[in-house]
PDB file of N, CA, C and O in Angstrom:
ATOM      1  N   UNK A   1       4.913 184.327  51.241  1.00  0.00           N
ATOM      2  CA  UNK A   1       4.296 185.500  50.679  1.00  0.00           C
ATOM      3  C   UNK A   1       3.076 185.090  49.856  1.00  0.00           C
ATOM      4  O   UNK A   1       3.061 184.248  48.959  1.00  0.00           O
ATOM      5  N   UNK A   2       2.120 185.776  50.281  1.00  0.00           N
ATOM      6  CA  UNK A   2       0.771 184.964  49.364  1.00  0.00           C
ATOM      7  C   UNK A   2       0.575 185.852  47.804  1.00  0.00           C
ATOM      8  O   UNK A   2       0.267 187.044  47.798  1.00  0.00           O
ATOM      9  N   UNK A   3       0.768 185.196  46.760  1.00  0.00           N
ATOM     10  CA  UNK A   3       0.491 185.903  45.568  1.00  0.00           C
ATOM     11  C   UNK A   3      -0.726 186.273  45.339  1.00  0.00           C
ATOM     12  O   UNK A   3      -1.607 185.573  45.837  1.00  0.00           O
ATOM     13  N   UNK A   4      -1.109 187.427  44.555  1.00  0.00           N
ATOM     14  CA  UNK A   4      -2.426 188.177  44.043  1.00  0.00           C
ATOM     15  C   UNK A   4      -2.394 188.287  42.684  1.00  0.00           C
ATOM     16  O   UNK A   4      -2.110 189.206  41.916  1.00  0.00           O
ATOM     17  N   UNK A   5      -2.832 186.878  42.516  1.00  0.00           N
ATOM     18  CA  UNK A   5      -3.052 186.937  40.215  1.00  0.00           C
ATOM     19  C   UNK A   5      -4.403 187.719  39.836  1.00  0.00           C
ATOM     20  O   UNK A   5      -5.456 187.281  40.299  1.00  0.00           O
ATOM     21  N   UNK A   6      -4.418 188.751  39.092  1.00  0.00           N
ATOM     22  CA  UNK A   6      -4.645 189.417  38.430  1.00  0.00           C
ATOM     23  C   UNK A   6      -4.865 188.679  36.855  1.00  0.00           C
ATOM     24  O   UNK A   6      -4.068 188.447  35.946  1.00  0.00           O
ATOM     25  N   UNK A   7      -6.591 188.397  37.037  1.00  0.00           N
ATOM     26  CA  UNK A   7      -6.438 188.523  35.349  1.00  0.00           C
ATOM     27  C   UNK A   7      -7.166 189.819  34.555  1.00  0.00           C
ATOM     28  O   UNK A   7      -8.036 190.553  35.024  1.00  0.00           O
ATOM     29  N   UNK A   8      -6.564 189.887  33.230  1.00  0.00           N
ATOM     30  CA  UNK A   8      -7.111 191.178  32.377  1.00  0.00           C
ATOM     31  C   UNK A   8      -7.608 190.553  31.101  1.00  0.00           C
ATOM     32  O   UNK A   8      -6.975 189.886  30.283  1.00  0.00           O
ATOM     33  N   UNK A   9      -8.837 190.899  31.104  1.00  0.00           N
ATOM     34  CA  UNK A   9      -9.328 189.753  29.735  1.00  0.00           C
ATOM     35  C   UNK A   9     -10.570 191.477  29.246  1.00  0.00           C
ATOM     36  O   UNK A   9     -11.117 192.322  29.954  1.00  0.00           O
ATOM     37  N   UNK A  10     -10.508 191.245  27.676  1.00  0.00           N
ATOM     38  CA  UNK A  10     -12.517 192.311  27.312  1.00  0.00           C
ATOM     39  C   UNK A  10     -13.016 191.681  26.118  1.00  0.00           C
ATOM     40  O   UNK A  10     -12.991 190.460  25.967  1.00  0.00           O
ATOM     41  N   UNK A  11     -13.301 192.190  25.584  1.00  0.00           N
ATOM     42  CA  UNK A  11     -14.273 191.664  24.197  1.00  0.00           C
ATOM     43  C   UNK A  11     -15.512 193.222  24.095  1.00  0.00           C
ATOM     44  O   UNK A  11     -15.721 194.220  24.785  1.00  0.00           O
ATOM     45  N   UNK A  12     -16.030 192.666  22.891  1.00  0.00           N
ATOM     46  CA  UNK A  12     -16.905 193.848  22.766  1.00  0.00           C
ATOM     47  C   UNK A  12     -18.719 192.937  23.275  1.00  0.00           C
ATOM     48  O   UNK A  12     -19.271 191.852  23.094  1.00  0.00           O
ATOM     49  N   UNK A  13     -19.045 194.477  24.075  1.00  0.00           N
ATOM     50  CA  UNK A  13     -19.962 194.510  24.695  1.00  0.00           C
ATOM     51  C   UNK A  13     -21.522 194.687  23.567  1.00  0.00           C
ATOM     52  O   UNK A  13     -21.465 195.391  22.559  1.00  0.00           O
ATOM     53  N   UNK A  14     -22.499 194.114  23.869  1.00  0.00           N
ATOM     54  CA  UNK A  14     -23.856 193.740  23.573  1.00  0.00           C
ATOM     55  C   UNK A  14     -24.103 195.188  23.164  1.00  0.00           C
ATOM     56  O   UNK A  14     -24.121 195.672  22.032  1.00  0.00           O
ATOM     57  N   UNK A  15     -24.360 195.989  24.809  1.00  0.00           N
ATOM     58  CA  UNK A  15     -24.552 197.495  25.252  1.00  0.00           C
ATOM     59  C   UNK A  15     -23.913 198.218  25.684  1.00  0.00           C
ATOM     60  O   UNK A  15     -23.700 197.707  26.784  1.00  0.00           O
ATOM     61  N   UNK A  16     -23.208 199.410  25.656  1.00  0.00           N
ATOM     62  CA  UNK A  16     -22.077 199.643  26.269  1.00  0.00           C
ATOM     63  C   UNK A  16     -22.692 199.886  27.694  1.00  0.00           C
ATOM     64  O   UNK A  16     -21.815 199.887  28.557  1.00  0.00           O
ATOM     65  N   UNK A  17     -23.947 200.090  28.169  1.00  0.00           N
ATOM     66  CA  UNK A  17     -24.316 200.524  29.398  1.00  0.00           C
ATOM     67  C   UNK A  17     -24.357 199.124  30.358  1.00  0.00           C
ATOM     68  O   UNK A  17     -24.599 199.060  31.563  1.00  0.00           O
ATOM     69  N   UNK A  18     -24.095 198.226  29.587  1.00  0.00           N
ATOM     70  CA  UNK A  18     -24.036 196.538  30.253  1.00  0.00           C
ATOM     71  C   UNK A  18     -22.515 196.221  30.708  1.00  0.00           C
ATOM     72  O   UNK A  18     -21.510 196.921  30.828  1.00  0.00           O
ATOM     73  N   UNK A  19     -22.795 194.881  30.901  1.00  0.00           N
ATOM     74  CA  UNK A  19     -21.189 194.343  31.208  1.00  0.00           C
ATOM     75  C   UNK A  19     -22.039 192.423  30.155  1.00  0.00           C
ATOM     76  O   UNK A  19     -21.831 191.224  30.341  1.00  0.00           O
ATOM     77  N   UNK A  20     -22.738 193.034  29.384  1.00  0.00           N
ATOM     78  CA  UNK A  20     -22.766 191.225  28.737  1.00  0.00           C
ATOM     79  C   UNK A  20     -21.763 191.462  27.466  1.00  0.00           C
ATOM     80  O   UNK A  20     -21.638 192.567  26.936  1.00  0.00           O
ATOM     81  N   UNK A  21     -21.016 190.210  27.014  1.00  0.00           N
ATOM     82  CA  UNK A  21     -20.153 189.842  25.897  1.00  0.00           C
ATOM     83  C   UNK A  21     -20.784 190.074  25.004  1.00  0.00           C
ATOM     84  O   UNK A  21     -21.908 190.401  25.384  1.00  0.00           O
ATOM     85  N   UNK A  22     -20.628 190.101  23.300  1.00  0.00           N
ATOM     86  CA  UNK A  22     -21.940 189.956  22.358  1.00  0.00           C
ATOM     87  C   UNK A  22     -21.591 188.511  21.783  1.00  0.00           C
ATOM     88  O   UNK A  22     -22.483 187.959  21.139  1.00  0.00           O
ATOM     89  N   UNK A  23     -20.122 187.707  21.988  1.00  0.00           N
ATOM     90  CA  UNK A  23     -19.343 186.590  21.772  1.00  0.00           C
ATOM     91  C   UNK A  23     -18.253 186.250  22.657  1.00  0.00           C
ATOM     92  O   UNK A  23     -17.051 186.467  22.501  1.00  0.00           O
ATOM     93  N   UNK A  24     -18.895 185.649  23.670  1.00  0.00           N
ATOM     94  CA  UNK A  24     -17.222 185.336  24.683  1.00  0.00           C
ATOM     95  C   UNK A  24     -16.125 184.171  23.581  1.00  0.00           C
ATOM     96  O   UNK A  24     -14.913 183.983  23.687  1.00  0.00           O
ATOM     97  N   UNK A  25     -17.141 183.534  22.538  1.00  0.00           N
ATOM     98  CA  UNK A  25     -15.905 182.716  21.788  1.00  0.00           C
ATOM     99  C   UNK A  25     -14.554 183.968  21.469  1.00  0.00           C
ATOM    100  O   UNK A  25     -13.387 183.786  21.120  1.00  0.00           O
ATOM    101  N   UNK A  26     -15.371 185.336  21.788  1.00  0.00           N
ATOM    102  CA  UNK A  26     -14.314 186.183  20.909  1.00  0.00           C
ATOM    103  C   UNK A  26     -13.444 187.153  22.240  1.00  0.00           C
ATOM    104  O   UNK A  26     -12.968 188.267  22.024  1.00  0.00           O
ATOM    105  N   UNK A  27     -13.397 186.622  23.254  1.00  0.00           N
ATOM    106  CA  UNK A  27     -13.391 187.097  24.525  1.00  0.00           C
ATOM    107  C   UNK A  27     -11.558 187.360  23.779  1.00  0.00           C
ATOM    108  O   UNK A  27     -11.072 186.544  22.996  1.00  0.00           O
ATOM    109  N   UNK A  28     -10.726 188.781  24.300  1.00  0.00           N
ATOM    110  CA  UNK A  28      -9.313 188.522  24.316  1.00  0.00           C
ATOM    111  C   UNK A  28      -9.022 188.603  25.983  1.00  0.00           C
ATOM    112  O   UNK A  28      -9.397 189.368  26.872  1.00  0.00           O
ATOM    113  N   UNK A  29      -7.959 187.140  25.921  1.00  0.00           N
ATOM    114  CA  UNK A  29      -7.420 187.530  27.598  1.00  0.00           C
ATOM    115  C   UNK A  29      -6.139 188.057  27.241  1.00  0.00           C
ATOM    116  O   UNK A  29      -5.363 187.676  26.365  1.00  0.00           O
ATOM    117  N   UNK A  30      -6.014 189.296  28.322  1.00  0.00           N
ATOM    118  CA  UNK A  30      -4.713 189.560  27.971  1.00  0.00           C
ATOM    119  C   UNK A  30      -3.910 189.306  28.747  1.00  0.00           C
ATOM    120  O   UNK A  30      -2.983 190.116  28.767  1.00  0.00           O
ATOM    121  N   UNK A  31      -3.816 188.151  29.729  1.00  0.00           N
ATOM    122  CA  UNK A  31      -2.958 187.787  30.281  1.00  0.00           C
ATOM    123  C   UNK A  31      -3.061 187.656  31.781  1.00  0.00           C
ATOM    124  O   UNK A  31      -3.672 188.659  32.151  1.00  0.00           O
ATOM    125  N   UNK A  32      -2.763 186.911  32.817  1.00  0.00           N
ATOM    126  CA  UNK A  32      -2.292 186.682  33.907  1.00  0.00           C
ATOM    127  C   UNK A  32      -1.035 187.483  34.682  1.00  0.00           C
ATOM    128  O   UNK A  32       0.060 187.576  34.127  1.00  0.00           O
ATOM    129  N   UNK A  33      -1.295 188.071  36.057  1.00  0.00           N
ATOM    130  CA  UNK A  33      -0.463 188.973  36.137  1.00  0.00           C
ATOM    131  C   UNK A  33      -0.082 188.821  37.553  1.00  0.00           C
ATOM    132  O   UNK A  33      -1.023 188.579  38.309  1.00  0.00           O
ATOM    133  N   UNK A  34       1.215 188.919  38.134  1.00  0.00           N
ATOM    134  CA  UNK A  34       0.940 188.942  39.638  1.00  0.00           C
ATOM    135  C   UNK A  34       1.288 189.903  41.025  1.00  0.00           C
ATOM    136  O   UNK A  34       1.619 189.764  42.203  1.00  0.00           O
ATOM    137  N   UNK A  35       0.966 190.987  40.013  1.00  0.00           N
ATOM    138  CA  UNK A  35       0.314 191.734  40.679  1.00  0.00           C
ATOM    139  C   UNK A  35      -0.812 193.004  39.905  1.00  0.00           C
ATOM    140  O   UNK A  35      -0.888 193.238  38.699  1.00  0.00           O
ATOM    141  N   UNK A  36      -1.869 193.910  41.402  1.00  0.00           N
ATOM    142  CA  UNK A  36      -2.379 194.844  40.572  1.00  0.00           C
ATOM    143  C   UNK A  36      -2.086 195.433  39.537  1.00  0.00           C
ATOM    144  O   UNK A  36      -2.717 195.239  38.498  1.00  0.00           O
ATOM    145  N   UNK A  37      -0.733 196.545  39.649  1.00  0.00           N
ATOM    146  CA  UNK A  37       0.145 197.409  39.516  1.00  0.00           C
ATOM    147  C   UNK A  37       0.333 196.951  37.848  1.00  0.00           C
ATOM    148  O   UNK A  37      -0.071 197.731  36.986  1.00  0.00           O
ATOM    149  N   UNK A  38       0.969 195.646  37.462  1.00  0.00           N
ATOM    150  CA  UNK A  38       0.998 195.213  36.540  1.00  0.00           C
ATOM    151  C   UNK A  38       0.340 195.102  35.819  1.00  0.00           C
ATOM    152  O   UNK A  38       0.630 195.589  34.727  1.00  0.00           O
ATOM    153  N   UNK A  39      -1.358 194.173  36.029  1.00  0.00           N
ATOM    154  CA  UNK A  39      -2.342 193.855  35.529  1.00  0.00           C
ATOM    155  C   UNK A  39      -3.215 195.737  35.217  1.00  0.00           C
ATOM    156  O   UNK A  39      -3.660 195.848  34.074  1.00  0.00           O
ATOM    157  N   UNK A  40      -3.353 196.637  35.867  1.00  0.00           N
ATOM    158  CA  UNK A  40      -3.572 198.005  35.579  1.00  0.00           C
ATOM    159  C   UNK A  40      -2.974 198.239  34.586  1.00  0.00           C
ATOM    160  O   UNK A  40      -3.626 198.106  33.551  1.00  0.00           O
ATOM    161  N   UNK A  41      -1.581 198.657  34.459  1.00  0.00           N
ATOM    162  CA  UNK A  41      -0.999 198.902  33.207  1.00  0.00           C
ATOM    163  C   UNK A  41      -1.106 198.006  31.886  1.00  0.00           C
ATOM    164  O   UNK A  41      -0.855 198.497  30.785  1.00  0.00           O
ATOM    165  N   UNK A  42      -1.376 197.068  31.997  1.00  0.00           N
ATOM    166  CA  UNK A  42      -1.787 196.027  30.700  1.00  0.00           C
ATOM    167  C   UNK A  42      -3.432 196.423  29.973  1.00  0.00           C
ATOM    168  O   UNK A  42      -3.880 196.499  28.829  1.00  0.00           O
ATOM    169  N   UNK A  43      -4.026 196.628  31.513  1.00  0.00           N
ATOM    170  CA  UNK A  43      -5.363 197.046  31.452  1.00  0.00           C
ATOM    171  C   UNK A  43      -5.508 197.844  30.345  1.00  0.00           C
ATOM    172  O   UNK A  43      -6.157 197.703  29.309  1.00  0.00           O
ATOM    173  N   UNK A  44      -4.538 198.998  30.892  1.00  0.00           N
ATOM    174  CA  UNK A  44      -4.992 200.958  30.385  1.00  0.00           C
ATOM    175  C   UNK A  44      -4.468 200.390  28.983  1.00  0.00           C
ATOM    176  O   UNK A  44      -5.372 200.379  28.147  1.00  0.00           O
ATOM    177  N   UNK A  45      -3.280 199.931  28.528  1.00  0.00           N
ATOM    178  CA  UNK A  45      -2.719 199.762  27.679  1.00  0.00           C
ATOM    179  C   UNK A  45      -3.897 199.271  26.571  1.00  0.00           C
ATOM    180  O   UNK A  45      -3.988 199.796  25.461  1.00  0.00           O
ATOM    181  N   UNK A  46      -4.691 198.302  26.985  1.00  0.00           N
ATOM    182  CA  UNK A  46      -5.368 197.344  26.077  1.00  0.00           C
ATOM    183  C   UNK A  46      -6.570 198.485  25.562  1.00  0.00           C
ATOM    184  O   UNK A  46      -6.864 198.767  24.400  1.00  0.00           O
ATOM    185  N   UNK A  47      -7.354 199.224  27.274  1.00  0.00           N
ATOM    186  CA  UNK A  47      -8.111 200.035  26.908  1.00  0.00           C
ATOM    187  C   UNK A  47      -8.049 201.169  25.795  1.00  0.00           C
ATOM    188  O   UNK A  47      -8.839 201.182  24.851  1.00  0.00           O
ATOM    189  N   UNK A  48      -6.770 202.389  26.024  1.00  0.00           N
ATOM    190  CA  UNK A  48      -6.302 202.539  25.083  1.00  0.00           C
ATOM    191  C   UNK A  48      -6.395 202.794  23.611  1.00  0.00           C
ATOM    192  O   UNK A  48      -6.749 203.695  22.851  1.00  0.00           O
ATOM    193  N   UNK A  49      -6.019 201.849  23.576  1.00  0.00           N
ATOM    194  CA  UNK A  49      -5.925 200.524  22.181  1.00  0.00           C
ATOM    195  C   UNK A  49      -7.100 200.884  21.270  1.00  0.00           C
ATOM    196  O   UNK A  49      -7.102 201.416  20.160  1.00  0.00           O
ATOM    197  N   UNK A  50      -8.015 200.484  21.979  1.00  0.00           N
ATOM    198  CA  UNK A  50      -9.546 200.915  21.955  1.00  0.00           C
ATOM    199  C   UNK A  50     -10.441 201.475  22.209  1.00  0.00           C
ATOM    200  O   UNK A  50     -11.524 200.992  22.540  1.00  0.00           O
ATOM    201  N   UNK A  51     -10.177 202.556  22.109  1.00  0.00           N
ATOM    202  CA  UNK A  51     -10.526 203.644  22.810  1.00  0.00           C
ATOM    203  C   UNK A  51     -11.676 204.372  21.929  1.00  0.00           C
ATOM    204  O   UNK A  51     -12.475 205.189  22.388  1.00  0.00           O
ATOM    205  N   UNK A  52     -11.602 203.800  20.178  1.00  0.00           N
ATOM    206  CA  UNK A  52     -12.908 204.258  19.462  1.00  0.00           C
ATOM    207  C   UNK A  52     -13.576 203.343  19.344  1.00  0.00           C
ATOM    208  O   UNK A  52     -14.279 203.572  18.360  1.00  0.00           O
ATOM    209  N   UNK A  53     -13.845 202.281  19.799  1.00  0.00           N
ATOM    210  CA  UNK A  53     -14.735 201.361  19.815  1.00  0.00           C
ATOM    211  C   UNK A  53     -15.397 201.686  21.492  1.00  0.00           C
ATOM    212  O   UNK A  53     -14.929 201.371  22.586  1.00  0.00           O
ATOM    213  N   UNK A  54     -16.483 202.333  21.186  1.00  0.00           N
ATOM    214  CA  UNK A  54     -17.271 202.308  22.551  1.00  0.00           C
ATOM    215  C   UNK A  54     -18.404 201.191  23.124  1.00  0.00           C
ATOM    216  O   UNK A  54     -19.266 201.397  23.979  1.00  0.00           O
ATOM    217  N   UNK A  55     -18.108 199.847  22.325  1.00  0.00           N
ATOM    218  CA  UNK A  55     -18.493 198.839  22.613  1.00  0.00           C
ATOM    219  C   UNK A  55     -17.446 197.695  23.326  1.00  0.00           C
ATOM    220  O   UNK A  55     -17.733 196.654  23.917  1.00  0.00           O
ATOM    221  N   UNK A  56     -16.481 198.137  23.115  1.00  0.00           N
ATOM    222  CA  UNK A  56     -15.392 197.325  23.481  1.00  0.00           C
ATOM    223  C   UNK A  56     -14.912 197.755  25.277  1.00  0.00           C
ATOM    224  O   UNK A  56     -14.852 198.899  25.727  1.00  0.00           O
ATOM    225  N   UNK A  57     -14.691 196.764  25.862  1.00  0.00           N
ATOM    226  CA  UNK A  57     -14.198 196.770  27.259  1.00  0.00           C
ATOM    227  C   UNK A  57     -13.544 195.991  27.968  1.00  0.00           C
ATOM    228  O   UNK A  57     -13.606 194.772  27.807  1.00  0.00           O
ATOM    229  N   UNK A  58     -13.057 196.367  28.563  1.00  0.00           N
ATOM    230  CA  UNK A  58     -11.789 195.566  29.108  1.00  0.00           C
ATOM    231  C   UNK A  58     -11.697 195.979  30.612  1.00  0.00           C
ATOM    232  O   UNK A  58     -11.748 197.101  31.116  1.00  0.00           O
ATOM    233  N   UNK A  59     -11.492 194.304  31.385  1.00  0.00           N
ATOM    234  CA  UNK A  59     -11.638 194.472  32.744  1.00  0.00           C
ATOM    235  C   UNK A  59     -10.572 193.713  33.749  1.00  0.00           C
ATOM    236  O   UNK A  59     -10.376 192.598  33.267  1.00  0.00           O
ATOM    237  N   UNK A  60      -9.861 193.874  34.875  1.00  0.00           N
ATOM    238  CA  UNK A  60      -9.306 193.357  35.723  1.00  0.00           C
ATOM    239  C   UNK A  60     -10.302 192.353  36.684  1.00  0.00           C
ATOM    240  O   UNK A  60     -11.158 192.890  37.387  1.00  0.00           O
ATOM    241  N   UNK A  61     -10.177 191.166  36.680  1.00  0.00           N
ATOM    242  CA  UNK A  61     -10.220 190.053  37.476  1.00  0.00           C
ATOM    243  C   UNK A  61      -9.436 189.732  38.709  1.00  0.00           C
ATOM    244  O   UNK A  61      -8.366 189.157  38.510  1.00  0.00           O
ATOM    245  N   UNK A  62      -9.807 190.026  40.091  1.00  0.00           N
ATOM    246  CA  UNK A  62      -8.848 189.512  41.330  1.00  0.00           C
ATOM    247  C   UNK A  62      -9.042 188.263  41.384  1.00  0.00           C
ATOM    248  O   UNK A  62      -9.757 187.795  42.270  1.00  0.00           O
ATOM    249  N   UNK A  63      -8.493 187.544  40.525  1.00  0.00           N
ATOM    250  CA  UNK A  63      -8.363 186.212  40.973  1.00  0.00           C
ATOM    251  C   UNK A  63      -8.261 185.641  42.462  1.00  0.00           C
ATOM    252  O   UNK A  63      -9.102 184.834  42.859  1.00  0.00           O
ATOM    253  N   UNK A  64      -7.158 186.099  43.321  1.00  0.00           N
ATOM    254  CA  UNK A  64      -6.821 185.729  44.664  1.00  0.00           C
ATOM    255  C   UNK A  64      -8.006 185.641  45.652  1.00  0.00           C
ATOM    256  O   UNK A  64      -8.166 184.924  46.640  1.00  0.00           O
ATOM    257  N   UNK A  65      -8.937 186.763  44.982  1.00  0.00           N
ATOM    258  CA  UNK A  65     -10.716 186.688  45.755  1.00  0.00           C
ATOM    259  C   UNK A  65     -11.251 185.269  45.306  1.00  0.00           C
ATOM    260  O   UNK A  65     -12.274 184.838  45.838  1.00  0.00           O
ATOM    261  N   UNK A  66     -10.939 184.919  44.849  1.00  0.00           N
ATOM    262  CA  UNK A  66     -11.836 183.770  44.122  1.00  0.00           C
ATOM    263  C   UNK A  66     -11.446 182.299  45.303  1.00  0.00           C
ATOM    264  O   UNK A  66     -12.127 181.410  45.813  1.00  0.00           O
ATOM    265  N   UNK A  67     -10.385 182.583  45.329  1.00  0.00           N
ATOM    266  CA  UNK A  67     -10.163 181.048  46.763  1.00  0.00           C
ATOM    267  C   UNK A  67      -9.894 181.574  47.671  1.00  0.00           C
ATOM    268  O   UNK A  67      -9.533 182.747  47.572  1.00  0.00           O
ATOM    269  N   UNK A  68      -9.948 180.973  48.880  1.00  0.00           N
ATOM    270  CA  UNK A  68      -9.657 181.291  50.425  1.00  0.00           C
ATOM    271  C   UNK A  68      -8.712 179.858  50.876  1.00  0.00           C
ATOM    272  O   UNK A  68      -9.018 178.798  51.421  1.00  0.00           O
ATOM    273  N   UNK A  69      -7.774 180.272  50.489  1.00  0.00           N
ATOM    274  CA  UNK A  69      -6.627 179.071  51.302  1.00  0.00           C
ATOM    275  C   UNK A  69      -7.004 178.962  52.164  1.00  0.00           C
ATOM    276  O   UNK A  69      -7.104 177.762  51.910  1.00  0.00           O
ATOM    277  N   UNK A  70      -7.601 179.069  53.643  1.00  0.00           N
ATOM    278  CA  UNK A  70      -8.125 178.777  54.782  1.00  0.00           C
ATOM    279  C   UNK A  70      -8.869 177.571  54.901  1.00  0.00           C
ATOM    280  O   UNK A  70      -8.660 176.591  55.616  1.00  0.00           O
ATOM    281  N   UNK A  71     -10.195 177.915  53.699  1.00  0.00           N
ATOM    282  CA  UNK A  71     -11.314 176.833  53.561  1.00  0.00           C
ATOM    283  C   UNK A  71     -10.527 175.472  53.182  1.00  0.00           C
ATOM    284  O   UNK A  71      -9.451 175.186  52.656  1.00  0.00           O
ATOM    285  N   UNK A  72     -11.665 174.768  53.745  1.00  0.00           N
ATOM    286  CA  UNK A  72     -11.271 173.288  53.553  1.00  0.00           C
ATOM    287  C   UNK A  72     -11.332 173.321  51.478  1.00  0.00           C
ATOM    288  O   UNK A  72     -11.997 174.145  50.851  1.00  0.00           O
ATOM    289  N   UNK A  73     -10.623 172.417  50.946  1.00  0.00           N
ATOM    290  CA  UNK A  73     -10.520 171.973  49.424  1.00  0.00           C
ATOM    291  C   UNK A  73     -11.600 171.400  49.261  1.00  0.00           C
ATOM    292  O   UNK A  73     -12.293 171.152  50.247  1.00  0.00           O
ATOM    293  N   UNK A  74     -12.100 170.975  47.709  1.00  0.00           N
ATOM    294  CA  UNK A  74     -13.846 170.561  47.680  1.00  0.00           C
ATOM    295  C   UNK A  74     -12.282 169.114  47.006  1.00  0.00           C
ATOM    296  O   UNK A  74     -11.088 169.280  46.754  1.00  0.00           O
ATOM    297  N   UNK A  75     -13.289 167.732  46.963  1.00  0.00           N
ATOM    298  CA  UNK A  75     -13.089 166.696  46.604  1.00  0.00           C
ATOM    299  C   UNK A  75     -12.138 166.468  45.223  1.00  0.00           C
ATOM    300  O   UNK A  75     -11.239 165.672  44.954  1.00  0.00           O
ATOM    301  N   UNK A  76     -12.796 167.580  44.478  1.00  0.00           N
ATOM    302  CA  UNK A  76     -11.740 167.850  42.983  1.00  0.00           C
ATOM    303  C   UNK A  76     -10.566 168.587  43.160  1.00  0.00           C
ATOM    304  O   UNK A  76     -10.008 168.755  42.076  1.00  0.00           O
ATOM    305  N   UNK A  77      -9.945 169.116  44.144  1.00  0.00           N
ATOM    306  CA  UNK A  77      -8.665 169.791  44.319  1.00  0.00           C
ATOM    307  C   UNK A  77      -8.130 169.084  44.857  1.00  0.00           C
ATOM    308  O   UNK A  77      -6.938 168.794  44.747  1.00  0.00           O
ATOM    309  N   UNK A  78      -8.991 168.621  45.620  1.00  0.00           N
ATOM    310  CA  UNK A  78      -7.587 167.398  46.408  1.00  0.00           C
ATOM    311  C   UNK A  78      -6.801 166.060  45.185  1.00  0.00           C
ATOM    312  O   UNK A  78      -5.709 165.501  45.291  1.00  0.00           O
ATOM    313  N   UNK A  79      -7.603 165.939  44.371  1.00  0.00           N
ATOM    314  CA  UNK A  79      -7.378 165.136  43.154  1.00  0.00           C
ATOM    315  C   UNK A  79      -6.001 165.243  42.798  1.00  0.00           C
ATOM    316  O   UNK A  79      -5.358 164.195  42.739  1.00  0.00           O
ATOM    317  N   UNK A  80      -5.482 166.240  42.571  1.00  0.00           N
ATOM    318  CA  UNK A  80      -4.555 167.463  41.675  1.00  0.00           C
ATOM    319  C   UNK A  80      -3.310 167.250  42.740  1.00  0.00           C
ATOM    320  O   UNK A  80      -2.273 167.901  42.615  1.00  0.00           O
TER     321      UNK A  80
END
């Protein structure tokens, strides 16, 4: 079964009409998830949260997009 990690990480935004950090040192992740379904509800939850800060945002990451098990490994994975 191939897993789909989900990360949910925000911080407050520069502009709210942007997507730049104004401090990723201040980035919150909220966690690793494995699946959508999960990582959504953590999402709304966090959003929420913060809901009067209209600088603040919070976003889902598809991790699983990020590699293609198919492709050959680059020299540093095979390391591991």
């Amino acid at each position: 079964m191939v897993q789909r990690l989900h990360l949910v990480f925000g911080g407050e935004l520069v502009d709210p009409a942007r997507t730049e950090f104004k401090d990723v040192d201040k980035l919150h992740v909220v966690g690793i998830f494995p699946n959508y379904q999960s990582a959504y509800e953590a999402w709304k939850a966090e959003a929420h949260r913060t809901v009067d800060n209209a600088h603040m945002r919070y976003f889902i990451a598809h991790l699983h997009r990020l590699r293609d098990e198919e492709a050959a490994a680059s020299a540093t994975e095979e390391l591991g």
